[in-house]
C-alpha positions, -999 to +999 in steps of 0.1 A: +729-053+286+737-057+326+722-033+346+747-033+378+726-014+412+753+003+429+729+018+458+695+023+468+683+048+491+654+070+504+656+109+498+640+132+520+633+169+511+660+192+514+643+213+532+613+208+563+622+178+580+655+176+564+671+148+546+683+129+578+657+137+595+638+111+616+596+105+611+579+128+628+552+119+650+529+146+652+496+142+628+511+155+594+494+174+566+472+153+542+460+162+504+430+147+498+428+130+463+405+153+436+377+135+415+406+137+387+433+112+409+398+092+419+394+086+379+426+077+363+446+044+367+455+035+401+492+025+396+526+034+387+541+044+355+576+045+341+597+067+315+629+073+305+652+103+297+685+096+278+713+119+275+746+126+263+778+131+287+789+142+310+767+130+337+766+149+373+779+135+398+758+109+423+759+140+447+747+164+429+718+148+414+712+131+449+712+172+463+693+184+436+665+152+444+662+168+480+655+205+471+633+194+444+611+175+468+614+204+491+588+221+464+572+193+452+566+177+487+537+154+473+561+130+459+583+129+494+549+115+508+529+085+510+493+074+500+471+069+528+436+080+545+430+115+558+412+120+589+376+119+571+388+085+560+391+102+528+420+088+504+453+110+501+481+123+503+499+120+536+532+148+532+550+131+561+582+138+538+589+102+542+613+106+508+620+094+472+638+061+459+668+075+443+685+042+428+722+046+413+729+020+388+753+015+361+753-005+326+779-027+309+775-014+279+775+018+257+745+035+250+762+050+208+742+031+187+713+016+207+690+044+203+660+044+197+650+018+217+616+002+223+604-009+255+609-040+262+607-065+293+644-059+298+645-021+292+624-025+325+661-028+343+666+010+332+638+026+359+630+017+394+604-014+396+567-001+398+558-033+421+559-035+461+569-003+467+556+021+489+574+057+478+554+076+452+587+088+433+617+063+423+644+079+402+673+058+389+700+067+376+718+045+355+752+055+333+766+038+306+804+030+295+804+056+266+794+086+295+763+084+287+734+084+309+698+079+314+668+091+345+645+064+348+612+076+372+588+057+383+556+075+397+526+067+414+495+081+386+473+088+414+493+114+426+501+133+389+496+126+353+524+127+324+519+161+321+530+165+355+559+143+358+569+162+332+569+191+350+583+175+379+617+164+362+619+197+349+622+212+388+645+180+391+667+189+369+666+228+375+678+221+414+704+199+403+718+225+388+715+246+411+691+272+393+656+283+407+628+262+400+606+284+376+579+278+371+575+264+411+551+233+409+515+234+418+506+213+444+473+229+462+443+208+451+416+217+472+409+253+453+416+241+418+387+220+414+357+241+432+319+229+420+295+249+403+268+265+424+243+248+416+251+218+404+258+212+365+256+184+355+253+185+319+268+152+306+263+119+309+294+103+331+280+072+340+297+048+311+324+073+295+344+077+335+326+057+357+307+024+356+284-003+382+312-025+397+314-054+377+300-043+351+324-055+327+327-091+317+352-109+342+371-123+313+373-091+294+412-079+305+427-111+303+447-126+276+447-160+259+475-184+267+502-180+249+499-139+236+528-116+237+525-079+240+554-065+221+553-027+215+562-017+178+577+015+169+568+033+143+585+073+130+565+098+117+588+123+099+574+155+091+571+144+056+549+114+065+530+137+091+519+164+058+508+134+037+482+119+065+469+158+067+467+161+028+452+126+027+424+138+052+424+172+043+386+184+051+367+210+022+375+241+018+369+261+046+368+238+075+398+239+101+426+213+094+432+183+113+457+183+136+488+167+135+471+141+169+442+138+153+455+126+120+483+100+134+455+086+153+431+084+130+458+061+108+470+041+141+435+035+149+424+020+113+454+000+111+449-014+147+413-025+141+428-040+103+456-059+122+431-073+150+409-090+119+376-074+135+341-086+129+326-055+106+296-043+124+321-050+160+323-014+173+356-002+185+362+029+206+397+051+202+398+062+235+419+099+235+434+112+264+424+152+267+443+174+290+422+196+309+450+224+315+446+230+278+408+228+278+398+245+311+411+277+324+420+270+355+445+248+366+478+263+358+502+246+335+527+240+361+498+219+390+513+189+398+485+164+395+457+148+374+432+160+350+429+141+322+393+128+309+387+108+275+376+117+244+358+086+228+352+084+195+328+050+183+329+033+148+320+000+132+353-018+123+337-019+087+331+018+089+361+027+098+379+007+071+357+016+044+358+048+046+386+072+042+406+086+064+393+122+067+362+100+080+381+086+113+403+119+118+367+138+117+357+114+144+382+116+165+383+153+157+348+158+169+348+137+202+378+158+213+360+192+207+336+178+226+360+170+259+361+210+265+353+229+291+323+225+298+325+189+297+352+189+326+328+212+345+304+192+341+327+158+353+337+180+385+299+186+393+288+149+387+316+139+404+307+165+436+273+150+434+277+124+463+256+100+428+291+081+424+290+072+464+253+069+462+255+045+431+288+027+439+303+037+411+340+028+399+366+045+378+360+028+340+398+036+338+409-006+351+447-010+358+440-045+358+424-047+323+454-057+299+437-063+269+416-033+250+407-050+223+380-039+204+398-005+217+427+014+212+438+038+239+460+066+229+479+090+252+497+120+233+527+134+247+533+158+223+534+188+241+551+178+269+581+200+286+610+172+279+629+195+262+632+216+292+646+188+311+688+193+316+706+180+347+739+201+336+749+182+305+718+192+278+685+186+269+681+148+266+685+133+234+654+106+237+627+098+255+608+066+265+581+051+281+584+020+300+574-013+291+536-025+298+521-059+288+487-036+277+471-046+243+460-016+226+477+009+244+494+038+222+517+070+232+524+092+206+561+108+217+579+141+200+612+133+186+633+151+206+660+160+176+636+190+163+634+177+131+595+177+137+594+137+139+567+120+160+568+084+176+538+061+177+546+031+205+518+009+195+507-025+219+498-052+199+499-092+206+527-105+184+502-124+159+488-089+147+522-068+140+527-080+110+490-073+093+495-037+113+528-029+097+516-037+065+486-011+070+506+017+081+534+017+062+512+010+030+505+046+033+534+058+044+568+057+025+594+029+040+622+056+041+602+080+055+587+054+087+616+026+091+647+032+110 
């Protein structure tokens, strides 16, 4: 597959300073970052939409770019430092990548992919770039097309840039943006009065600078990441609940909860752990279904981590009702009161005080004892429709992480899920044998 760039060009919003608008000069409004943006991965992430013909025109997605920035201005700015030498936000509406592209081949029959290094050609690169929002749009010879974003995570989360492509692809067709994004951080995250804090933070989202072993997120000469694919029908879904099906009485595991308890035993199999080696699953909880303020539609970060501990022998030897329990119980745990608690310890001034830095390391690459597991299952992709449909498939982009796992809906409605699990090469094989042991092959191979 040749991807061709046919042009490559900064969008301002549509609205404001206007698209061909020069930089101002005057001191422009700043955001500062929240304790949530402070915490999560500083870097960019990438995804993919695919859809079926006919694609807009280059003009129409290009004008629809420009009034969706004019409502989500965040992603027309830059990062920078306020006046309090605070990091933020600038909105200086310095614009958007917006990358047209197109392929050499046809897209009927490739689908699903897995990300790959070369599926890397199919969204804007996440390196040396200084615009917090890069769109590319690349179509293929059959029609076909697909929106590859690449986003700066200190500015939003998934569920946001979610979100965000839904307003992209409501103003490229030309309908209101409904719900209009949230971008107002400094009332969303207010501080208890008094102070809170009722958890301990220090180890679980912060830690001491280098406080982790130096050689701890590097990889051994010679190890691949490859990402493996695995499907979930809705079949294989009801046998992991019936499997670890709690007594009588007690709620049922969740669909999550279930899937992750498998991925997370077969992981640890795979990786031939030492039995009294502790492993952490480490679950990403969103705090917009956990807290009740902010609203669904705020375009930024607040994700914290469930973190549920085991032996490796534990977990192996034990069913699996015994690791969905776990992971069950550590995510009850990440509720309200927890993120309070976060956004009072974080308010504190201790983390200045102490020096303390996000545990959440864009430079650690391999997790290993760990698993880290990022659910987009409830995600708006379904909403997202640039004129020609829902799209048909959605996909991360490739990163060289061990251990890292999104769980993705199948966007067919047939009630499928998709498990993209990170694993060094050496250790696909023993995990494939582990999963689908339990699971039927016609059920979980495509």
């Amino acid at each position: 597959m040749k991807i061709t760039v046919l042009s490559s060009k900064l969008v301002k919003p549509g609205c404001g300073s206007g698209a061909g608008a020069p930089p101002s000069t005057q001191q422009h409004e700043s955001i500062p970052l929240t304790m949530f943006d402070k915490v999560t991965f500083d870097q960019r992430i990438s995804a993919m939409n695919f859809f079926h013909p006919p694609a807009p025109s280059t003009a129409v997605l290009e004008t629809g770019l420009a009034n969706a920035l004019a409502t989500c201005r965040v992603w027309a700015g830059r990062l920078g430092v306020d006046s309090a030498g605070r990091r933020a936000i600038i909105l200086n509406d310095a614009g958007a990548r917006f990358v047209v592209a197109t392929a050499d081949v046809a897209l009927n029959g490739m689908l699903p992919l897995e990300p790959t290094p070369e599926t890397q050609s199919l969204h804007p690169s996440r390196h040396d770039v200084d615009e917090l929002l890069l769109v590319q749009v690349t179509q293929f010879t059959c029609g076909s097309y697909v929106v590859g974003y690449t986003l700066h995570h200190l500015v939003a989360d998934g569920h946001a840039m979610a979100t965000t492509m839904v307003a992209f692809g409501q103003a490229t067709r030309g309908a209101a943006i409904d719900p209009v994004p949230v971008i107002d951080r400094a009332s969303v995250f207010p501080p208890r009065s008094p102070l809170r804090v009722e958890f301990e933070h220090r180890g679980a989202e912060f830690k001491l600078p280098q406080s982790e072993n130096a050689c701890s997120g590097g990889s051994v000469a010679g190890d691949e990441v490859v990402v493996h694919r695995v499907r979930f029908t809705r079949a294989s879904i009801s046998s992991l609940k019936s499997m670890a099906a709690p007594p009588t009485g007690v709620r049922p595991f969740s669909t999550v909860q279930c899937v992750v308890a498998h991925l997370w035993r077969c992981i640890t199999a795979a990786r031939r752990l030492g039995g009294r080696e502790i492993t952490v699953a480490r679950v990403a909880v969103d705090g917009r279904a956990r807290m009740r303020h902010p609203p669904q539609e705020y375009i930024g970060n607040v994700v914290l981590w469930a973190r549920p501990a085991a032996t490796a022998m534990e977990l192996l030897e034990t069913p699996l009702a015994h690791a969905a329990e776990l992971v069950a119980r550590a995510v009850a745990r990440t509720d309200d009161r927890y993120f309070r608690s976060f956004i009072d310890f974080a308010s504190s001034g201790a983390v200045e005080a102490e020096r303390l830095a996000p545990t959440a390391d864009a430079a650690k690459m391999v997790l290993s004892p760990d698993v880290e597991v990022y659910s987009l299952l409830g995600f708006a992709f379904r909403n997202i429709d640039f004129g020609s449909g829902v799209p048909v498939f959605h996909m991360r982009g490739y990163v060289a992480e061990e251990g890292l796992v999104f769980l993705v809906p199948s966007l067919s409605g047939d009630g499928s899920v998709y498990a993209y699990v990170n694993l060094f090469r050496r250790d696909i094989d023993m995990f494939k044998d582990c999963c689908y042991s339990m699971l039927t092959e016609a059920d979980s191979r495509l």
